[in-house]
C-alpha positions in Angstrom: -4.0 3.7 -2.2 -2.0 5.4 0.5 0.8 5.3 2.9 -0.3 4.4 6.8 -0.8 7.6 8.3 -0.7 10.1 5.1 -4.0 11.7 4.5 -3.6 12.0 1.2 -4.0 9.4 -1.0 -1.0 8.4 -4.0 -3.1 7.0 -6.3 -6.9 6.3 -7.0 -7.8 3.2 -9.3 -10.6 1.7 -10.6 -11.3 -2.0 -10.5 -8.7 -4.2 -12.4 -6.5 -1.4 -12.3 -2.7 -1.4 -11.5 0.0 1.2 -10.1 3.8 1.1 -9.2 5.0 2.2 -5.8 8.7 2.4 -5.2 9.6 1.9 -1.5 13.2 3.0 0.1 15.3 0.2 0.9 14.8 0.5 5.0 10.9 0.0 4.4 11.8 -3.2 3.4 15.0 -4.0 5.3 14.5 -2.3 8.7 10.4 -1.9 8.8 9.1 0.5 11.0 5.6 -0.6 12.7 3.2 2.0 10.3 5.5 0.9 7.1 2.3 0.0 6.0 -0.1 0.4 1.9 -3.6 1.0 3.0 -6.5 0.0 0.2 -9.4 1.6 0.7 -12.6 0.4 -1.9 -15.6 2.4 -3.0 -17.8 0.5 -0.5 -15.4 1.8 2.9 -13.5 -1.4 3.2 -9.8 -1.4 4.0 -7.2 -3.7 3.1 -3.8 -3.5 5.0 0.0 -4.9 3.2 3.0 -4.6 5.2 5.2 -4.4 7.0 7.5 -4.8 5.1 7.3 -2.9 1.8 9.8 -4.4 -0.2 10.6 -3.8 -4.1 9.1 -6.2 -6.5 6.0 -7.2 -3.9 2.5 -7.3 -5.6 -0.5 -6.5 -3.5 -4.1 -7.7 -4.9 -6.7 -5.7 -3.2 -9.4 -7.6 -1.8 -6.9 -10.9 -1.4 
C-alpha cells in the first residue's frame, strides 16, 4: 500500500491482512487529483481508491 506518487510503500500486507491509514482532513474535504491509495498484489496488479481519502473509509483490495 502507498500514496499516489510516493515511491515508497507504507505498508506491505499479506492476504487477509489489514492496516489503518489516517488521512488529513483536506484529503477528504478539498481532494487534490493524485489524493489517491494505490494497491499493488504479488502478481503486478494495481488497485486504485480515491479521491477522496476520507477517515473511517474501508478499501478491500481486489473489490
Amino acid at each position: 500500500m502507498s500514496l499516489q506518487g510516493h515511491p515508497r510503500p507504507f505498508a506491505t500486507l499479506t492476504p487477509n491482512a489489514a492496516t489503518s491509514f489516517y488521512p488529513q482532513d483536506e484529503q477528504c474535504d478539498r481532494p487534490r487529483p493524485d489524493d489517491a491509495m494505490v494497491a499493488r498484489t504479488e502478481s503486478g496488479t494495481t488497485y486504485t481508491y480515491g479521491p477522496p481519502l476520507c477517515r473511517g473509509k474501508t478499501w478491500n483490495v481486489g473489490r
